[in-house]
BAFI-3210 file (N, C-alpha, C; in Angstrom, 3 decimals, decimal comma, padded with zeros to 6 digits):
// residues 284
n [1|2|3|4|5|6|7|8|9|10|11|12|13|14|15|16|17|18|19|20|21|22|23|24|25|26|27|28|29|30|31|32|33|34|35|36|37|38|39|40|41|42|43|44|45|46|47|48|49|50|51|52|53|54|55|56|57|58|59|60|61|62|63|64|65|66|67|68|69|70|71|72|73|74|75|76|77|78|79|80|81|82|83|84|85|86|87|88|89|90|91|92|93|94|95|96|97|98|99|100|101|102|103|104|105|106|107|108|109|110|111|112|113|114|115|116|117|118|119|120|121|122|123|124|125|126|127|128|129|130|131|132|133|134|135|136|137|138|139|140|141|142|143|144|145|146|147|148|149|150|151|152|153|154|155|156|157|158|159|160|161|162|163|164|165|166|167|168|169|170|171|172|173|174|175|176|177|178|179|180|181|182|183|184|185|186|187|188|189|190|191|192|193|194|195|196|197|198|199|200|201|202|203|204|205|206|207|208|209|210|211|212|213|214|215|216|217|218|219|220|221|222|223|224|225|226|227|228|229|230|231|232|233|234|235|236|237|238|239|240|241|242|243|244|245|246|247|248|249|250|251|252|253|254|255|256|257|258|259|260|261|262|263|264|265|266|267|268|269|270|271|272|273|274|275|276|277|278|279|280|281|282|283|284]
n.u [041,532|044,306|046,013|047,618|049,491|048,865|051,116|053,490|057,086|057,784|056,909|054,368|054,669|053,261|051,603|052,335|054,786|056,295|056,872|056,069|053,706|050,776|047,959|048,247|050,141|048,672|046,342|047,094|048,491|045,999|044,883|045,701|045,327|042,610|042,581|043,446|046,408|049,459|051,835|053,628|056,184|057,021|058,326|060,157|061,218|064,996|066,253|067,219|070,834|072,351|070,758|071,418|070,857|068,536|064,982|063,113|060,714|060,346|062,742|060,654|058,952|059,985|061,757|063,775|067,490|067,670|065,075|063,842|065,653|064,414|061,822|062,166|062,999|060,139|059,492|059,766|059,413|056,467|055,897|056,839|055,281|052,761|053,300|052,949|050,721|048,856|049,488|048,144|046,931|048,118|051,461|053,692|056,716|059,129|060,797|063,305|064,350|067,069|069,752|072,005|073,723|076,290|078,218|076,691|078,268|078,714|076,929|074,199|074,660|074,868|072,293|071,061|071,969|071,241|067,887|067,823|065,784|064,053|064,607|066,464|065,667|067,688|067,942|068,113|068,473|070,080|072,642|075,846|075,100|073,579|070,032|067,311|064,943|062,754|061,816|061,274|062,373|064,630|065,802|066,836|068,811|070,559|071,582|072,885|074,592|076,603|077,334|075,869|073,167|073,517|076,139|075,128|072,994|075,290|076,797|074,835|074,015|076,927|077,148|075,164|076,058|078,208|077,022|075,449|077,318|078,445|076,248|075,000|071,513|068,660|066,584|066,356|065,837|063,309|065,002|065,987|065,694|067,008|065,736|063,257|062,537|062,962|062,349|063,421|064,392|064,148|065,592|068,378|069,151|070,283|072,392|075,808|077,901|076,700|074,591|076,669|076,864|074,370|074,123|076,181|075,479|073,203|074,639|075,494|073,708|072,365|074,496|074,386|072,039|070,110|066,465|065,048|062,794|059,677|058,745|055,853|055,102|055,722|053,234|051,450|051,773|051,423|053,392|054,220|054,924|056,348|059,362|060,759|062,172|061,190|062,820|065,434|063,829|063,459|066,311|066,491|065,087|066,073|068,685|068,032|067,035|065,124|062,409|059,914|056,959|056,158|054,334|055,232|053,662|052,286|049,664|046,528|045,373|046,836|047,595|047,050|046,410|046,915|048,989|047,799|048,354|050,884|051,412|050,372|052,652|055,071|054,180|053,817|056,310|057,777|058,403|058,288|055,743|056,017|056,693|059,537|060,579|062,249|065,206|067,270|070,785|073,673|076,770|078,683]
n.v [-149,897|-151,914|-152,512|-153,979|-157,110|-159,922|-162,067|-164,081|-164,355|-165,887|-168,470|-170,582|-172,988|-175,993|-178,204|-181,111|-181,151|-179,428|-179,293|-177,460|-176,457|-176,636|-178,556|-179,510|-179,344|-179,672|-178,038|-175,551|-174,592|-174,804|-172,857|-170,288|-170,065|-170,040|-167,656|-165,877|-165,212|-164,418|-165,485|-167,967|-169,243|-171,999|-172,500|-174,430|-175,492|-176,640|-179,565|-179,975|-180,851|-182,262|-183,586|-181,898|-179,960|-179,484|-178,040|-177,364|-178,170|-180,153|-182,207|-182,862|-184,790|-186,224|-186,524|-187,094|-186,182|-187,865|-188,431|-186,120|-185,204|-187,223|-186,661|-183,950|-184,641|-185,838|-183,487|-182,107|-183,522|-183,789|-181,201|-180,134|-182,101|-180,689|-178,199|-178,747|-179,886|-177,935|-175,683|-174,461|-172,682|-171,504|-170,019|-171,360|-172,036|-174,325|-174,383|-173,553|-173,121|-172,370|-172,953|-171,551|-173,097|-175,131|-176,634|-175,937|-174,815|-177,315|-179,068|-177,624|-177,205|-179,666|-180,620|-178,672|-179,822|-181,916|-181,958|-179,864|-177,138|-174,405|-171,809|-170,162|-169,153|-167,454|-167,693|-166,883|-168,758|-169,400|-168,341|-168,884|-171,957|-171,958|-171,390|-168,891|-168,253|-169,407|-168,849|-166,582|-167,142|-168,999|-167,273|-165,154|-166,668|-167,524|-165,150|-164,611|-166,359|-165,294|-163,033|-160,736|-159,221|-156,911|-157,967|-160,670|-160,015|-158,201|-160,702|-162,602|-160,917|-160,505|-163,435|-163,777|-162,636|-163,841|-165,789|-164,636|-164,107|-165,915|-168,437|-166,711|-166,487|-166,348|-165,060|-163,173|-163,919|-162,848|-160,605|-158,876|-160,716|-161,269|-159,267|-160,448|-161,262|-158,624|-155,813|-153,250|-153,168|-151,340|-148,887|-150,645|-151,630|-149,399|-148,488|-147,882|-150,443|-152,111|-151,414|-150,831|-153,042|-153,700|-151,975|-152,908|-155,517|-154,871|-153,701|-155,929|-157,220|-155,324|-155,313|-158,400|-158,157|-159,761|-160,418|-159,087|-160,001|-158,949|-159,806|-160,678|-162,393|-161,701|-159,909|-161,531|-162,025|-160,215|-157,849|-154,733|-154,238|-155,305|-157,755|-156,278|-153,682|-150,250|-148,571|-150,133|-150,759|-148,249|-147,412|-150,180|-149,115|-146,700|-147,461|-148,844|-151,549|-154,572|-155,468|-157,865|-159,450|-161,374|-164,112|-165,944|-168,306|-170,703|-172,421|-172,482|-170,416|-168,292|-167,073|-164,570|-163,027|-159,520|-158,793|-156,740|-154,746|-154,831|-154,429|-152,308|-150,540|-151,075|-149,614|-147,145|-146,249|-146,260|-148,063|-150,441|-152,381|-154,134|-156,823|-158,577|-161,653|-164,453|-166,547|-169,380|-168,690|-169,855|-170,878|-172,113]
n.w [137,906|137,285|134,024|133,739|133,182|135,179|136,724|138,000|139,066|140,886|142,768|143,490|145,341|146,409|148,731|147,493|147,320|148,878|152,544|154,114|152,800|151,194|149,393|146,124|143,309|140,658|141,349|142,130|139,781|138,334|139,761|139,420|136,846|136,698|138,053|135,925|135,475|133,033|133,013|134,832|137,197|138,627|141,407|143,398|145,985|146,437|148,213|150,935|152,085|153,742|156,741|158,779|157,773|157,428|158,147|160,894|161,231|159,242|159,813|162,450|160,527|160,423|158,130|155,482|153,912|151,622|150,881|150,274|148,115|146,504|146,267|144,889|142,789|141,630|141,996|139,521|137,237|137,205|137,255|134,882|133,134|133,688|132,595|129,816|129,724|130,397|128,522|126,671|128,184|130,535|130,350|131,853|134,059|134,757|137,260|140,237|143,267|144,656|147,206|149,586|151,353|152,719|150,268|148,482|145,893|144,280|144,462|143,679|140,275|139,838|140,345|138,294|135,895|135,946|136,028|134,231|134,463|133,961|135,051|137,400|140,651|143,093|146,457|149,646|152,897|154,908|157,184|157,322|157,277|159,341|159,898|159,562|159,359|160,058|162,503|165,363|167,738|166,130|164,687|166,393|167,706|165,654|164,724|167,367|167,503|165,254|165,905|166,108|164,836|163,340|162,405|161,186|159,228|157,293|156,772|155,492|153,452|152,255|151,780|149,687|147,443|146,919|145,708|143,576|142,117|141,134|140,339|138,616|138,682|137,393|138,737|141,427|144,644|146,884|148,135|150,771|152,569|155,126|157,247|158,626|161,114|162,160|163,561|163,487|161,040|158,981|159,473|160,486|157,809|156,492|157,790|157,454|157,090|156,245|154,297|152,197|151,643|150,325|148,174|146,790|145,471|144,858|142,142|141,004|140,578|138,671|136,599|135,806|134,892|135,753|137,271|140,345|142,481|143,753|146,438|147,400|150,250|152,784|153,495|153,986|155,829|158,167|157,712|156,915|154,802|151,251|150,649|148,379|150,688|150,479|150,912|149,572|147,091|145,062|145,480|143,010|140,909|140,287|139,603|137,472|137,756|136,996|138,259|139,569|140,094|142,886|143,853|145,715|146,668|149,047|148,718|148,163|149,514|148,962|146,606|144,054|146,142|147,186|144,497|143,402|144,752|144,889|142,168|141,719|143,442|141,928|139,973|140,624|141,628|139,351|137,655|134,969|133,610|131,817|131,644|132,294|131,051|133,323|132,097|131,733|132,906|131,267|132,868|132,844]
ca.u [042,110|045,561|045,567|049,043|049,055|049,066|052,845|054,742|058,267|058,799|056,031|053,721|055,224|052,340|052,138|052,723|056,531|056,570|056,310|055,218|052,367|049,709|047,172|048,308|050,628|047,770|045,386|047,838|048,671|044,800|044,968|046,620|044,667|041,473|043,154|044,024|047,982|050,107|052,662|054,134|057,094|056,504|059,931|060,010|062,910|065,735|066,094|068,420|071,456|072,206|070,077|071,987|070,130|066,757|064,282|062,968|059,935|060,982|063,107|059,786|058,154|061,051|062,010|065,490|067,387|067,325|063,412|063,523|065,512|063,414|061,002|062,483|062,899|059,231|058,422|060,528|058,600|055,233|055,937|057,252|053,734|051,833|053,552|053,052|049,183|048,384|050,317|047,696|046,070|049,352|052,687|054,503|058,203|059,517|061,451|063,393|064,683|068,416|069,951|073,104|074,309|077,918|078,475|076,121|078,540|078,434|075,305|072,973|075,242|074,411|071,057|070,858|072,196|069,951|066,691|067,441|064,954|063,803|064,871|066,669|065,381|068,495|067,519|069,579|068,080|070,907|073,947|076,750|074,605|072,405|068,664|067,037|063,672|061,697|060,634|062,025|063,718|065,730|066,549|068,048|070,253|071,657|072,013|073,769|076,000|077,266|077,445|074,812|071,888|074,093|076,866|074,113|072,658|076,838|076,736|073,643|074,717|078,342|076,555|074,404|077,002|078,984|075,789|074,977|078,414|078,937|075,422|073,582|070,233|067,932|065,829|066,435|064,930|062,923|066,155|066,126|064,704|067,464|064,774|062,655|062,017|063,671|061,646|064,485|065,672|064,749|067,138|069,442|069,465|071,069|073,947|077,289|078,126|075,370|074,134|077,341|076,631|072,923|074,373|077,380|074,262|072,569|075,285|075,777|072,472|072,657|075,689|074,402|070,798|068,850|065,207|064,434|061,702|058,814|057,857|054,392|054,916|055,422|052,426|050,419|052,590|051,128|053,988|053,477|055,781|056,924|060,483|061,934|061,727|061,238|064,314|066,312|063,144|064,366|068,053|067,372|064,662|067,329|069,566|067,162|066,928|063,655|061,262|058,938|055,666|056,714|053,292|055,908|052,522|052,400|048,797|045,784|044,920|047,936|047,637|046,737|046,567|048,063|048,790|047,351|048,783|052,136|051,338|050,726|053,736|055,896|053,963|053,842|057,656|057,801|058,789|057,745|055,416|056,310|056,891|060,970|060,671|063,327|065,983|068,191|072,127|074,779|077,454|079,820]
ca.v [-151,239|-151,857|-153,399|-155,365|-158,772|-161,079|-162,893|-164,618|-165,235|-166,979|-168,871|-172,181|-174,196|-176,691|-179,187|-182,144|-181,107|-178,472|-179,670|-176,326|-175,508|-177,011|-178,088|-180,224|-178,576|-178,922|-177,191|-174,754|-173,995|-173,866|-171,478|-169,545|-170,218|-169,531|-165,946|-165,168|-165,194|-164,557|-166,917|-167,766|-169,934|-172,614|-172,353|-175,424|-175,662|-177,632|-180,113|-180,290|-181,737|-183,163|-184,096|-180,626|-178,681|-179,504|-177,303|-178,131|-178,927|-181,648|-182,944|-183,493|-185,232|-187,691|-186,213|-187,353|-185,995|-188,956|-187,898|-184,682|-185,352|-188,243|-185,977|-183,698|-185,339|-185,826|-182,062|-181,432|-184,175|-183,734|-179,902|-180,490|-182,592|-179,950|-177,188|-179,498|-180,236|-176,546|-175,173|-173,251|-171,525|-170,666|-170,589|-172,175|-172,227|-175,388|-173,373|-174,131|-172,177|-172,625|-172,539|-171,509|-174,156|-175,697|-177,666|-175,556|-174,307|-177,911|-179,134|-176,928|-177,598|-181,031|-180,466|-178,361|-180,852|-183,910|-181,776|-178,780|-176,325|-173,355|-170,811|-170,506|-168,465|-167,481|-166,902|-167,013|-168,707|-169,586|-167,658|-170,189|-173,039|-171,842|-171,212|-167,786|-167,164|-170,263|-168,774|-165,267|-167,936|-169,345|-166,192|-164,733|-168,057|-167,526|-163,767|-164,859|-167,214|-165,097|-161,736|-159,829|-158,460|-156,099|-159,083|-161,299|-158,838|-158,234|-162,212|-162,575|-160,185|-161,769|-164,787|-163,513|-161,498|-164,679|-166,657|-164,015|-164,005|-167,956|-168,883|-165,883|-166,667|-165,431|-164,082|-162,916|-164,350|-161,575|-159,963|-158,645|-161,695|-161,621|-158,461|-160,873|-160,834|-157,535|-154,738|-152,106|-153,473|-150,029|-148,125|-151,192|-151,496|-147,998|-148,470|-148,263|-151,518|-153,011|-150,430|-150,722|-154,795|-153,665|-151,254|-153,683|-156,422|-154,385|-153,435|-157,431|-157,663|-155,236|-156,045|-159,780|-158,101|-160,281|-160,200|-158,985|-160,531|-158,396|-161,134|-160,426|-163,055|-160,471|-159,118|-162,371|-162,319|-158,750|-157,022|-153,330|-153,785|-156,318|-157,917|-155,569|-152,774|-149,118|-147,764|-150,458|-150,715|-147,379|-147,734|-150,499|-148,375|-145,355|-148,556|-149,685|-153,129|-154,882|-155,829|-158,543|-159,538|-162,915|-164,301|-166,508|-169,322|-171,644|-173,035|-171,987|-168,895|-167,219|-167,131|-163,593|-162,163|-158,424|-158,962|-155,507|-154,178|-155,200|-153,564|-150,094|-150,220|-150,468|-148,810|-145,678|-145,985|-145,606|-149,477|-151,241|-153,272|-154,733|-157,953|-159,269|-163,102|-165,076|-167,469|-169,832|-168,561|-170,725|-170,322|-173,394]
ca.w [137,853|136,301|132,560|133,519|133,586|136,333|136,711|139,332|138,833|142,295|143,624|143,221|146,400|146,804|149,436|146,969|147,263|149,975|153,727|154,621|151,887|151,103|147,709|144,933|142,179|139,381|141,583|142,073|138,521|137,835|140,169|138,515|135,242|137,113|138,172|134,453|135,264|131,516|133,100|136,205|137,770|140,011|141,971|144,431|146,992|146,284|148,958|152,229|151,635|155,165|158,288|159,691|156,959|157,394|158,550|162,455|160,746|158,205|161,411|163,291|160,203|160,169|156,884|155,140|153,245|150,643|150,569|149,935|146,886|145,262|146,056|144,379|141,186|141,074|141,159|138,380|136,600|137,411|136,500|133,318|132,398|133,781|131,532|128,895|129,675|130,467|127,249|125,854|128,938|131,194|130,352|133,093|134,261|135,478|137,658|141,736|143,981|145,049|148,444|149,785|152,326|152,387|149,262|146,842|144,565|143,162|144,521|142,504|139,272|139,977|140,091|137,462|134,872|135,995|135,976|133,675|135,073|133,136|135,269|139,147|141,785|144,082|147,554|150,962|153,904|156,017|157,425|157,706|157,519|160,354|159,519|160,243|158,946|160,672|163,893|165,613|168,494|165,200|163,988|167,121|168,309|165,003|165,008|168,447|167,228|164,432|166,502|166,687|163,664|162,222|161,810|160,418|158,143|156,392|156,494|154,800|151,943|151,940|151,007|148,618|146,365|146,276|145,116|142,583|140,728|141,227|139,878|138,475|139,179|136,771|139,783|143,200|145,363|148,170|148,290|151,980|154,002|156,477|157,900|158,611|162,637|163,022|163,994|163,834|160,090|158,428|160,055|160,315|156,418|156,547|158,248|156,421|156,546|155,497|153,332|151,031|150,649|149,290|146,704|145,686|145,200|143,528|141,478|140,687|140,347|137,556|135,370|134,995|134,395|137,007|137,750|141,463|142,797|144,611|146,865|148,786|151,316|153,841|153,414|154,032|157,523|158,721|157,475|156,113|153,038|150,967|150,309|148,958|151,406|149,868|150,402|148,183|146,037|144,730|144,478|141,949|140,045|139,894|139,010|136,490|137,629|136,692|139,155|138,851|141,772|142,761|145,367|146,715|147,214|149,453|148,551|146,786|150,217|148,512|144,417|143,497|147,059|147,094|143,587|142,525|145,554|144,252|140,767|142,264|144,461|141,424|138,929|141,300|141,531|137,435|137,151|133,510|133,641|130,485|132,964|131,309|131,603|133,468|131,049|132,616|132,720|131,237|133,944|132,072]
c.u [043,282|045,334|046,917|049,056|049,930|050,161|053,146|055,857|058,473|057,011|055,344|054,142|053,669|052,615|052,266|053,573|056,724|056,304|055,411|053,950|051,547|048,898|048,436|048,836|049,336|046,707|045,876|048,059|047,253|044,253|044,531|046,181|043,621|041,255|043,121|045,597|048,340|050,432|053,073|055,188|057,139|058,304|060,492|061,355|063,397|066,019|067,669|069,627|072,050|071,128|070,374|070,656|068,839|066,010|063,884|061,478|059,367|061,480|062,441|059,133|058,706|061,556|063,608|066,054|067,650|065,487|063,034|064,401|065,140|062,042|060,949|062,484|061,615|058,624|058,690|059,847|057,908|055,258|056,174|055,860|053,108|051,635|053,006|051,021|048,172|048,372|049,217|046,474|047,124|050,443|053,334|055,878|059,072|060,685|062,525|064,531|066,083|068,717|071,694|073,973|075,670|077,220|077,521|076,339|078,892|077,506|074,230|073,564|074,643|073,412|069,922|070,720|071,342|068,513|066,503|065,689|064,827|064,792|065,424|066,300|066,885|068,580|068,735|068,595|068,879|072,180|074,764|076,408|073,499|070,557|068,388|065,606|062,171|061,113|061,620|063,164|064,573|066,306|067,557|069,192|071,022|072,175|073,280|074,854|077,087|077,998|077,144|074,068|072,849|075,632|075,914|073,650|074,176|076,580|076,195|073,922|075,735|077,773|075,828|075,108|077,634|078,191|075,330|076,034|078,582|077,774|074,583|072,524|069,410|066,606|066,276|065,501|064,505|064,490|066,689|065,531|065,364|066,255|063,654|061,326|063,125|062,542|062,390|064,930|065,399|065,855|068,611|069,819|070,234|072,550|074,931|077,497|077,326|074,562|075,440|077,455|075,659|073,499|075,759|076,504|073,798|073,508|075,675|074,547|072,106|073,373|075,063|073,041|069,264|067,728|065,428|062,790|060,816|058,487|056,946|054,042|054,988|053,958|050,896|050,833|052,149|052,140|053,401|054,301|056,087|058,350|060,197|061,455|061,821|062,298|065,571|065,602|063,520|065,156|067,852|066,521|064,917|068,081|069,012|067,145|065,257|063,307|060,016|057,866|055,752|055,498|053,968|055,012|052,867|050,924|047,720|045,042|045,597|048,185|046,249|046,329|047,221|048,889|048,655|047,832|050,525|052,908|051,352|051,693|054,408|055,647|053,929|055,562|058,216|058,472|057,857|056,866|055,061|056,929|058,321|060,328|061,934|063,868|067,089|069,506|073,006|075,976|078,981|080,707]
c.v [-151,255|-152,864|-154,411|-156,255|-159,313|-161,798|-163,169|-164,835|-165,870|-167,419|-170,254|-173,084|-174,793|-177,733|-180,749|-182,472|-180,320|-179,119|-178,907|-175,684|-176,502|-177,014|-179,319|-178,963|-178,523|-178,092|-175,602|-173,498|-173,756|-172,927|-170,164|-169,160|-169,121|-167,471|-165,385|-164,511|-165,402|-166,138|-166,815|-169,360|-170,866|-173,113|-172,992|-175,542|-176,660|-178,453|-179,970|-181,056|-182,649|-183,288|-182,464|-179,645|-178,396|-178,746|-178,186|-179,024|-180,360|-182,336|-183,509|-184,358|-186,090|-187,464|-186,809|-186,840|-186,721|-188,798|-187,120|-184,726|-186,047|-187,298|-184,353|-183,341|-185,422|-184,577|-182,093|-182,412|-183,888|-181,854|-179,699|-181,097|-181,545|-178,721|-177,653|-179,448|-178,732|-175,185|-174,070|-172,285|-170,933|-171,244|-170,574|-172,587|-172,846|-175,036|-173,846|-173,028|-172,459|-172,363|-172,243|-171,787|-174,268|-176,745|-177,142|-175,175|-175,923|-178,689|-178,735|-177,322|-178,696|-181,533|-179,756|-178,990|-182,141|-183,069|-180,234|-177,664|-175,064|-172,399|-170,610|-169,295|-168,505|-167,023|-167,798|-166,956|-169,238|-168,702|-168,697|-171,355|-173,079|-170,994|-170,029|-167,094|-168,536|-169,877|-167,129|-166,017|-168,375|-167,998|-165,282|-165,525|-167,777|-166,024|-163,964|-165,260|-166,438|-163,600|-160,680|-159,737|-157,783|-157,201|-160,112|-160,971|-158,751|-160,041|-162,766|-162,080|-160,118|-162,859|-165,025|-162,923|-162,849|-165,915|-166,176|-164,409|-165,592|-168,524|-167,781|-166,278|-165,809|-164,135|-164,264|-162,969|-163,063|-161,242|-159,393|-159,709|-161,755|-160,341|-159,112|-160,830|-159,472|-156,363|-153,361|-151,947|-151,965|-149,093|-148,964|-151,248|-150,337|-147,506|-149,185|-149,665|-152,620|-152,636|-150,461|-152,141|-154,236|-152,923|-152,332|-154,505|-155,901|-154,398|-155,039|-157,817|-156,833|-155,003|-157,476|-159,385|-159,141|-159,554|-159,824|-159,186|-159,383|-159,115|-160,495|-161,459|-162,229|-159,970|-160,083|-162,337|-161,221|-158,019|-155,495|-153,111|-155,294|-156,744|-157,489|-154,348|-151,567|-148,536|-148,451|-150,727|-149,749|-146,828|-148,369|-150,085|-147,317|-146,213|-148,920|-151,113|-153,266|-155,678|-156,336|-159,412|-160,840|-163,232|-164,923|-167,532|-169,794|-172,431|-172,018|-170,414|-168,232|-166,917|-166,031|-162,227|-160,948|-158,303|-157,524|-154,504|-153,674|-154,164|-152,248|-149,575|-150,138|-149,495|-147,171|-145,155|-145,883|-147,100|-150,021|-152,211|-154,510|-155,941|-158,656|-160,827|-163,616|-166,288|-167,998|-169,634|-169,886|-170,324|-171,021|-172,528]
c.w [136,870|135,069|132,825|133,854|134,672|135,911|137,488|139,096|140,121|142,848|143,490|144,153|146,577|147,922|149,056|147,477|148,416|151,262|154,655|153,885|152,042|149,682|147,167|144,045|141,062|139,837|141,975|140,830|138,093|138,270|139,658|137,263|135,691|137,528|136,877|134,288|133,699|131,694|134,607|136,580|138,809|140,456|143,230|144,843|146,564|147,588|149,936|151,748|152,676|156,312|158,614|159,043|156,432|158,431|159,900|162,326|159,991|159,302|161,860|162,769|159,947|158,588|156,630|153,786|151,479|150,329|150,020|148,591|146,077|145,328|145,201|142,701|140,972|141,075|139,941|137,224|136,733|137,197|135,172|132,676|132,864|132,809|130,455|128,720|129,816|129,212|127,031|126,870|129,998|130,464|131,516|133,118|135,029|136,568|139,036|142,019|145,122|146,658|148,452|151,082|151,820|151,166|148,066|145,732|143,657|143,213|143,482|141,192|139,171|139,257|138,769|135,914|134,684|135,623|134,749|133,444|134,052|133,221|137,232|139,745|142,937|145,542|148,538|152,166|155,423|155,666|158,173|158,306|158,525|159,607|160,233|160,267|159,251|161,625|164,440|166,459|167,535|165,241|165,038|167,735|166,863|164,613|166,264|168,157|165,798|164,322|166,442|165,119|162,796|161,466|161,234|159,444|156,780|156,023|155,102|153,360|151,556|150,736|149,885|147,559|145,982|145,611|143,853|141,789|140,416|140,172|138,462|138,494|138,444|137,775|140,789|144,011|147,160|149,180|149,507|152,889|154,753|157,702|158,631|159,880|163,303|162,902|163,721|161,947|158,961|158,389|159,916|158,969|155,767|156,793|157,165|156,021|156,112|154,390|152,121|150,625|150,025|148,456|146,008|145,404|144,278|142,306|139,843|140,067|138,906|136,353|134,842|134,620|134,697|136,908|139,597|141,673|144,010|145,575|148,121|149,961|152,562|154,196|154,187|155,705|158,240|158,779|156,650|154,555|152,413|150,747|148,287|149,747|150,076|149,431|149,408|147,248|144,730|144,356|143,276|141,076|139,304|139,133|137,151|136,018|137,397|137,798|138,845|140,761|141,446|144,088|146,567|146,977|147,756|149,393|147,680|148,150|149,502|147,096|144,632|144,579|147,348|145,910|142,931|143,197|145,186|143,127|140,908|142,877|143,206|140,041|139,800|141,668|139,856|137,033|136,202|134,491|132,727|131,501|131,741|131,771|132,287|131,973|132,313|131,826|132,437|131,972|133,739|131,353]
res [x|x|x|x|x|x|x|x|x|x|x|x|x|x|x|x|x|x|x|x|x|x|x|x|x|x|x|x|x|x|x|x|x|x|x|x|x|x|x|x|x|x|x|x|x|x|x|x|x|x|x|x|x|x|x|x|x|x|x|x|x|x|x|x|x|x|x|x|x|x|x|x|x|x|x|x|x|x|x|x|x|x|x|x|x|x|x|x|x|x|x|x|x|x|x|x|x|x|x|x|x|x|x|x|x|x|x|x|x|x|x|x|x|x|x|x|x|x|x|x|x|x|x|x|x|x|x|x|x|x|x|x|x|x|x|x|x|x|x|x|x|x|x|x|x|x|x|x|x|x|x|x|x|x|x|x|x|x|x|x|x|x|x|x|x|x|x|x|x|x|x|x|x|x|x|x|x|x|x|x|x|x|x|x|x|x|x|x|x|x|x|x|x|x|x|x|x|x|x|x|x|x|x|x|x|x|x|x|x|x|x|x|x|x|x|x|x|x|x|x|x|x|x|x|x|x|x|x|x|x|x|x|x|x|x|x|x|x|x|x|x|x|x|x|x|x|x|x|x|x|x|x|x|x|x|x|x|x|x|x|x|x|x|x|x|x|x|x|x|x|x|x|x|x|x|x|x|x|x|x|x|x|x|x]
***
């Protein structure tokens, strides 16, 4: 059994705030307690910023996006008391998880300033505004529309390089999810032009000295690996980026699941497990 402690930097979506999880944030975080987590990040999506940019899900539940940010505002509250009320059995990182839609380079700023958050999670779930990782039919209409997987894929890590230097993001958010419904994306991750965005990423990723996130949501999906795949797991361990096991939750099935699984994957790659904490970047 490994002696390193239990951590999440990316995870805690409850269905207080989440449309897709499920659970109550404090049952969440006692979770978490109940596990014997050090600390961990509860890293709740920032909300849609138009009608366009809402999930098909939110859509069906009549969601708006005037909802999704008052709702919003009360994670970031009701996280903040929880840190507060939990203090001396987790430490907890009022944390959220950025998007990169049209209008986020002053969007998130925005957001940042009204709710000052611990720490940002920077992940990438749309390629030019189109959504990709809701269903495999999403993911190939917008593979389609943007010309083909391997143009989606460059896109994808376009978007993400200019998210990294714009924001830094104390963590990266499951750093390959455009892979998501591809079957092929080993090999595709290989190819030249896609293979020299993941090493300039990386590269970005360590000059500003980012966290990469392990994220074991994959794993809950019957995938055989987690985000990040092996082969750029690797690069940024040669790199000597730090790598941190993010559960990614979406309710209380998923807090501490694969977890140890996590721990052996990078302790068998010679990654610390001296776990760095995230800090939120001044970017002003």
């Amino acid at each position: 059994m490994s002696t390193a402690q239990y951590v999440s930097v990316h995870g805690g979506h409850s269905g207080q705030f989440c449309h897709h999880a499920t659970d109550t944030l404090e049952e969440i975080i006692t979770s978490y307690i109940k596990h014997g987590f050090a600390w961990v990040g509860i890293t709740e999506h920032v909300p849609g910023r138009t009608e366009e940019l809402l999930y098909p899900d939110q859509k069906a539940a009549g969601l708006t996006p005037e909802f999704l940010l008052e709702r919003f505002g009360r994670y970031m509250g009701e996280c903040k008391r929880l840190q507060e009320k939990y203090a001396g059995q987790l430490q907890i990182f009022a944390a959220m998880e950025i998007e990169t839609y049209s209008g986020y380079d002053t969007f998130i700023p925005s957001l940042i300033e009204k709710y000052q958050p611990d720490y940002l999670v920077g992940s990438v779930h749309f390629v030019d505004d189109l959504g990709f990782d809701y269903s495999k039919e999403q993911y190939d209409e917008t593979a389609d529309a943007v010309g083909g997987y391997d143009k989606m894929y460059c896109r994808y890590f376009d978007i993400q390089h200019e998210m990294l230097e714009r924001l830094r993001p104390a963590v990266v958010g499951h750093f390959d999810l455009i892979r998501i419904f591809d079957a092929d994306y080993k090999s595709r991750l290989l190819k030249p032009e896609i293979n020299e965005r993941v090493e300039r990423n990386l590269e970005v990723i360590k000059k500003h000295d980012l966290i990469m996130d392990l994220n074991l949501r994959s794993l809950l999906k019957g995938a055989e690996e987690p985000y990040i795949t092996g082969s750029i797991l690797q690069k940024a361990r040669d790199m000597g980026i730090s790598v941190v096991p993010g559960d990614d939750s979406h309710g209380l099935g998923n807090i501490h699941v694969n977890m140890d699984r996590a721990i052996a994957i990078l302790q068998d790659l010679g990654f610390t497990t001296n776990w760095p904490k995230p800090t939120l970047y001044s970017y002003e």
